[in-house]
MARKOLVO-727231 format. One record per residue: z, x, y of N, C-alpha, C in turn. Coordinates in nm, 2 decimals, padded with zeros to 4 digits, m for minus. Example, Ala and Ser with C-alpha at 12.3 -4.5 7.8 and 13.67 -1.06 7.14 Angstrom:
REM MARKOLVO-727231
<atom n_pz="00.78" n_px="01.32" n_py="m00.57" ca_pz="00.78" ca_px="01.23" ca_py="m00.45" c_pz="00.78" c_px="01.32" c_py="m00.33"/>
<atom n_pz="00.71" n_px="01.28" n_py="m00.22" ca_pz="00.71" ca_px="01.37" ca_py="m00.11" c_pz="00.79" c_px="01.29" c_py="00.00"/>
This chain:
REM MARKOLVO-727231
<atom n_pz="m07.03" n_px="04.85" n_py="m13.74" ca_pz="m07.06" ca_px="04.89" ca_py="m13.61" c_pz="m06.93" c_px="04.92" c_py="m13.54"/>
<atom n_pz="m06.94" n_px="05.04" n_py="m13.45" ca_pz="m06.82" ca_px="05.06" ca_py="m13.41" c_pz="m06.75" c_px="04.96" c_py="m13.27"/>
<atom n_pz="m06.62" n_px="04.97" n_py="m13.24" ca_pz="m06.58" ca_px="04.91" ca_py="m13.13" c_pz="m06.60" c_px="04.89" c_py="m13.03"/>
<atom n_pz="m06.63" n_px="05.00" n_py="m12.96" ca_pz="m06.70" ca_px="05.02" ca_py="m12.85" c_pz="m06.80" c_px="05.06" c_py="m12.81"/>
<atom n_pz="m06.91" n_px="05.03" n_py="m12.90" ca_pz="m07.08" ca_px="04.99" ca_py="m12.93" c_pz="m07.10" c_px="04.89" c_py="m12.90"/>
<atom n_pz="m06.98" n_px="04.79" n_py="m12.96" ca_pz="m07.04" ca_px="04.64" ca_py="m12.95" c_pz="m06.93" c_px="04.62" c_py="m12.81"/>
<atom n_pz="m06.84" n_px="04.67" n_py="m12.75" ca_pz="m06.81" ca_px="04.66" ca_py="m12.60" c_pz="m06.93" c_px="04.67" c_py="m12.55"/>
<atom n_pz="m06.93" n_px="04.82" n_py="m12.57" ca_pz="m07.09" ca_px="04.82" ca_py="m12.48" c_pz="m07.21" c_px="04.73" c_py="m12.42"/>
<atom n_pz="m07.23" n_px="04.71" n_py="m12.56" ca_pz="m07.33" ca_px="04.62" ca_py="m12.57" c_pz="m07.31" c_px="04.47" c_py="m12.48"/>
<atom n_pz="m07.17" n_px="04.46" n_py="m12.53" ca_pz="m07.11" ca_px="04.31" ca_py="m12.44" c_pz="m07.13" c_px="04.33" c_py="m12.30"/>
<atom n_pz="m07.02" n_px="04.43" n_py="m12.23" ca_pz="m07.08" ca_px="04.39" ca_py="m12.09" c_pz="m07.19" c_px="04.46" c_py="m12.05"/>
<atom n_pz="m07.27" n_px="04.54" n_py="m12.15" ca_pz="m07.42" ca_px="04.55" ca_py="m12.07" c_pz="m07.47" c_px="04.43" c_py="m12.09"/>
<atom n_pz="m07.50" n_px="04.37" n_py="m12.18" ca_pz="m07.57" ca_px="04.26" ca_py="m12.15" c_pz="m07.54" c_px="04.16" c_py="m12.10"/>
<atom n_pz="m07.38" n_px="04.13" n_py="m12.04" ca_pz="m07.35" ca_px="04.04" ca_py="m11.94" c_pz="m07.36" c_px="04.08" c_py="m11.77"/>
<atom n_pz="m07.36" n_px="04.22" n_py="m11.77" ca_pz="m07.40" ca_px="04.25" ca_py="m11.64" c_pz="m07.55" c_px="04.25" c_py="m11.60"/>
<atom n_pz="m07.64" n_px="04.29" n_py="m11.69" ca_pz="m07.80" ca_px="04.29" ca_py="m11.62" c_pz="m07.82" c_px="04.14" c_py="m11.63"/>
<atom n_pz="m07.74" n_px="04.00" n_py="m11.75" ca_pz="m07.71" ca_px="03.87" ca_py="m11.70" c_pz="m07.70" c_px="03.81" c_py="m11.56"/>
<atom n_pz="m07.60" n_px="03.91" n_py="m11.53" ca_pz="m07.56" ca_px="03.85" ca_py="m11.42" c_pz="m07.69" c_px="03.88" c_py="m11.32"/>
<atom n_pz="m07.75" n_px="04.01" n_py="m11.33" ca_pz="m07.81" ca_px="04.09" ca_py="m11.21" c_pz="m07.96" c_px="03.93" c_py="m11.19"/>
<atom n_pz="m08.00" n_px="03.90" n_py="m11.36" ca_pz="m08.09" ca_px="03.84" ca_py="m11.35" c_pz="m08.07" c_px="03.72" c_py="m11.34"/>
<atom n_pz="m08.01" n_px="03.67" n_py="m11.29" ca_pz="m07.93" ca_px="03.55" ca_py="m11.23" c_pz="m07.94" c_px="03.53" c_py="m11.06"/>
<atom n_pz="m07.88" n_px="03.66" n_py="m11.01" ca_pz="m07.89" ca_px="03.70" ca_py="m10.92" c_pz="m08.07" c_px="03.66" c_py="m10.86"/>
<atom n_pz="m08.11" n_px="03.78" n_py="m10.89" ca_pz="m08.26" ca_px="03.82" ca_py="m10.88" c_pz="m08.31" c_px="03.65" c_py="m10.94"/>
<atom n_pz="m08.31" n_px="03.60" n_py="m10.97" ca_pz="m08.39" ca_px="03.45" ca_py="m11.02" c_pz="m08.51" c_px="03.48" c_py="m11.12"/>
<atom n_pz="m08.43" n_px="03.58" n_py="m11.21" ca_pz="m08.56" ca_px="03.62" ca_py="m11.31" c_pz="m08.56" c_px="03.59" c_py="m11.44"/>
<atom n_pz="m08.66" n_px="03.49" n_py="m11.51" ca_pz="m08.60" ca_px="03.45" ca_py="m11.62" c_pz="m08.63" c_px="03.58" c_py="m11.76"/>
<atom n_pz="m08.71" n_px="03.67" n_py="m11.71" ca_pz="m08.76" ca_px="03.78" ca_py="m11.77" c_pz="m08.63" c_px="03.90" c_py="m11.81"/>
<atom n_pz="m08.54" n_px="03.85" n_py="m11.71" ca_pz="m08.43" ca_px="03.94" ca_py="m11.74" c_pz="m08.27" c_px="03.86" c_py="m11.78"/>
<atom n_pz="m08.29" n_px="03.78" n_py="m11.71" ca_pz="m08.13" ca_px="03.71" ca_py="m11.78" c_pz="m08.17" c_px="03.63" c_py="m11.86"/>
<atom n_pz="m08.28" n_px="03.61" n_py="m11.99" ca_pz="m08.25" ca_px="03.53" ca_py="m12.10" c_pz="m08.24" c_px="03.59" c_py="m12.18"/>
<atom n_pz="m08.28" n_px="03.72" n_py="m12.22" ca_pz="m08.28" ca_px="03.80" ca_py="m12.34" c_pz="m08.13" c_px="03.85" c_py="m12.28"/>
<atom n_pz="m08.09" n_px="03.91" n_py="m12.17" ca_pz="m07.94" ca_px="03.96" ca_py="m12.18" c_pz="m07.87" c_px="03.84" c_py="m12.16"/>
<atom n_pz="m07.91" n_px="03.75" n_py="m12.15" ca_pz="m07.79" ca_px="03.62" ca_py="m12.20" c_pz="m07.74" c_px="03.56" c_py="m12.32"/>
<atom n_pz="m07.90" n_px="03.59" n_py="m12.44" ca_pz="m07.89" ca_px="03.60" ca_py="m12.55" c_pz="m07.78" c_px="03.73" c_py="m12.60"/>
<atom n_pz="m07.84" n_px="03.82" n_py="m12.57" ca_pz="m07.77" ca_px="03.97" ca_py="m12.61" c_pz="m07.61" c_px="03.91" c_py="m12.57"/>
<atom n_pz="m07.58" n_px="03.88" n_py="m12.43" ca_pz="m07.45" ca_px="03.87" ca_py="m12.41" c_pz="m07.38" c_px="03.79" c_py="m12.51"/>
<atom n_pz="m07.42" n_px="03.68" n_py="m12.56" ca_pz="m07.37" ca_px="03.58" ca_py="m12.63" c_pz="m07.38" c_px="03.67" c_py="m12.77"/>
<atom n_pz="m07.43" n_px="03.73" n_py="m12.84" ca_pz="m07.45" ca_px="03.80" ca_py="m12.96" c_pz="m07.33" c_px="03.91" c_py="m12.96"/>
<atom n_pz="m07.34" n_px="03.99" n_py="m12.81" ca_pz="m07.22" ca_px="04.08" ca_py="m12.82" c_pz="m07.10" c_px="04.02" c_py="m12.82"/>
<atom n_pz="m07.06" n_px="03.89" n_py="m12.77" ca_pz="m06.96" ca_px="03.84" ca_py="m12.78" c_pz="m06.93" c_px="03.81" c_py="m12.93"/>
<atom n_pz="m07.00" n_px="03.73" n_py="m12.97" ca_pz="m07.00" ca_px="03.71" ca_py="m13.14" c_pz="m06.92" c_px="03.84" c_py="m13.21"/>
<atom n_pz="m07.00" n_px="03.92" n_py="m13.20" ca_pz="m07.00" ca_px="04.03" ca_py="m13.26" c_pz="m06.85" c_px="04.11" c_py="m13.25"/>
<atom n_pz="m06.78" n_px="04.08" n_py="m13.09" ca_pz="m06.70" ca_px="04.14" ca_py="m13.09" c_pz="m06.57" c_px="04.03" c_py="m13.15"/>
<atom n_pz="m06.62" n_px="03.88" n_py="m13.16" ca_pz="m06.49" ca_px="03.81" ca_py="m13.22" c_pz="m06.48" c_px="03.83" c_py="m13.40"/>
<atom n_pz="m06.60" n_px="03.88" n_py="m13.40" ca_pz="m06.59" ca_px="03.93" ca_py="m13.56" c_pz="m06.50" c_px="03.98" c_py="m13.58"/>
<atom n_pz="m06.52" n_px="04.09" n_py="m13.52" ca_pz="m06.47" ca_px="04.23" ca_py="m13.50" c_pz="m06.35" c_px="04.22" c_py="m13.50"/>
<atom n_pz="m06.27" n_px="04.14" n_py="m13.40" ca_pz="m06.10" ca_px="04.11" ca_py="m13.41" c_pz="m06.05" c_px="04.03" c_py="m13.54"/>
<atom n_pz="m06.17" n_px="03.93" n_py="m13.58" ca_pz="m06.11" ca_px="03.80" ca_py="m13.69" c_pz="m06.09" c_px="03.92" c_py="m13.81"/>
<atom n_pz="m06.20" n_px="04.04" n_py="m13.86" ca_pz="m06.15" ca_px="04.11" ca_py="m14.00" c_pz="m06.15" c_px="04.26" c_py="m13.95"/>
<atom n_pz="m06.09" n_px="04.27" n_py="m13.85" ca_pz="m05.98" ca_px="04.40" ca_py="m13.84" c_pz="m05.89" c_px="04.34" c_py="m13.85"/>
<atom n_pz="m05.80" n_px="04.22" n_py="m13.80" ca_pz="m05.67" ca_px="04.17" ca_py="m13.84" c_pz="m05.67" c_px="04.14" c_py="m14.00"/>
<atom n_pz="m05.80" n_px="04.09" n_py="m14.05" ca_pz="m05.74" ca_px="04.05" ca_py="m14.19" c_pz="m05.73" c_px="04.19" c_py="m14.27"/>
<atom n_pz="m05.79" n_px="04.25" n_py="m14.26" ca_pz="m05.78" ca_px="04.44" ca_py="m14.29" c_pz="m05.64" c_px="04.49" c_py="m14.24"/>
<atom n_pz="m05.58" n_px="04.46" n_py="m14.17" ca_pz="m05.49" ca_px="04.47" ca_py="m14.12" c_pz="m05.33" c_px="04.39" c_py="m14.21"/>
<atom n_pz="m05.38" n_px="04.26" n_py="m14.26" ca_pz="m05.25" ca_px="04.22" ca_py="m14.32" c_pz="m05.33" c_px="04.30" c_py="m14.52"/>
<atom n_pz="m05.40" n_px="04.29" n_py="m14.50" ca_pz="m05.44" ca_px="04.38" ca_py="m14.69" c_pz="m05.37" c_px="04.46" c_py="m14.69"/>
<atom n_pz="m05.37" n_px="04.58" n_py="m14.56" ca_pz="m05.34" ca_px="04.65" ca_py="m14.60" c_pz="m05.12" c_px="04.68" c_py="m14.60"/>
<atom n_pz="m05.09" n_px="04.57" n_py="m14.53" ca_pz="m04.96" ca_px="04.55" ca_py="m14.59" c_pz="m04.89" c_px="04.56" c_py="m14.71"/>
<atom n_pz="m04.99" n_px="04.46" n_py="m14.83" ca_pz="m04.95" ca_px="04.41" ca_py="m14.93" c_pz="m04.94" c_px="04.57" c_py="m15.08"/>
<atom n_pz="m04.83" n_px="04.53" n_py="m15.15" ca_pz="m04.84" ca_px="04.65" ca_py="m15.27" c_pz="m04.95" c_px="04.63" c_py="m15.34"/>
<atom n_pz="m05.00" n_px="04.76" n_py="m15.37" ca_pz="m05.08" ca_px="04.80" ca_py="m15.43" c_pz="m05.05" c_px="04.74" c_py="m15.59"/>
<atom n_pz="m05.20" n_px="04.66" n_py="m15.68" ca_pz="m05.17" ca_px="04.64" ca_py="m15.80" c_pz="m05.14" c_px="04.73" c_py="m15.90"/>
<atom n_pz="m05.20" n_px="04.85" n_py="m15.89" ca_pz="m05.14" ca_px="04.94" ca_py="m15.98" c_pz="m05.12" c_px="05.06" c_py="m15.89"/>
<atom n_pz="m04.98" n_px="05.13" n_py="m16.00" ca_pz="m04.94" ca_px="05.24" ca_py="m15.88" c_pz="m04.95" c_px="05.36" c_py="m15.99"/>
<atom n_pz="m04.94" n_px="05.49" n_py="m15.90" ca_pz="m05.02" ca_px="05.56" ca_py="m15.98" c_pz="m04.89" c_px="05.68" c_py="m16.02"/>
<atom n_pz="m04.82" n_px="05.64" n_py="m16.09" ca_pz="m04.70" ca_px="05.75" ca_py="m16.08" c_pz="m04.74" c_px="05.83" c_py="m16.25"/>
């Protein structure tokens, strides 16, 4: 999933959270409270194995192709 799909996703579903918070509706801020909490997940994935993608791709290659 790309990067900013799952931004997306994050603060949409933290802001109609909020809206349904606001509003006193449980019809609307549980499912985007769930969602919020999912996009969050989703986006600490996202940082934990791009960094590890990130030190792989440091390391020499086992076979080189000369």
């Amino acid at each position: 999933m790309p990067f900013f799909l799952a931004l997306a996703t994050f603060l949409t579903s933290t802001s109609f959270f909020t809206y349904g918070i606001f509003k006193d509706d449980p019809f609307i801020y549980v499912p985007n409270g769930i969602g919020g909490l999912l996009g969050f997940v989703l986006l600490a994935l996202y940082t934990y194995y791009s960094r590890l993608s990130a030190k792989d791709s440091l390391t020499k290659p086992l076979v080189s192709s000369t």
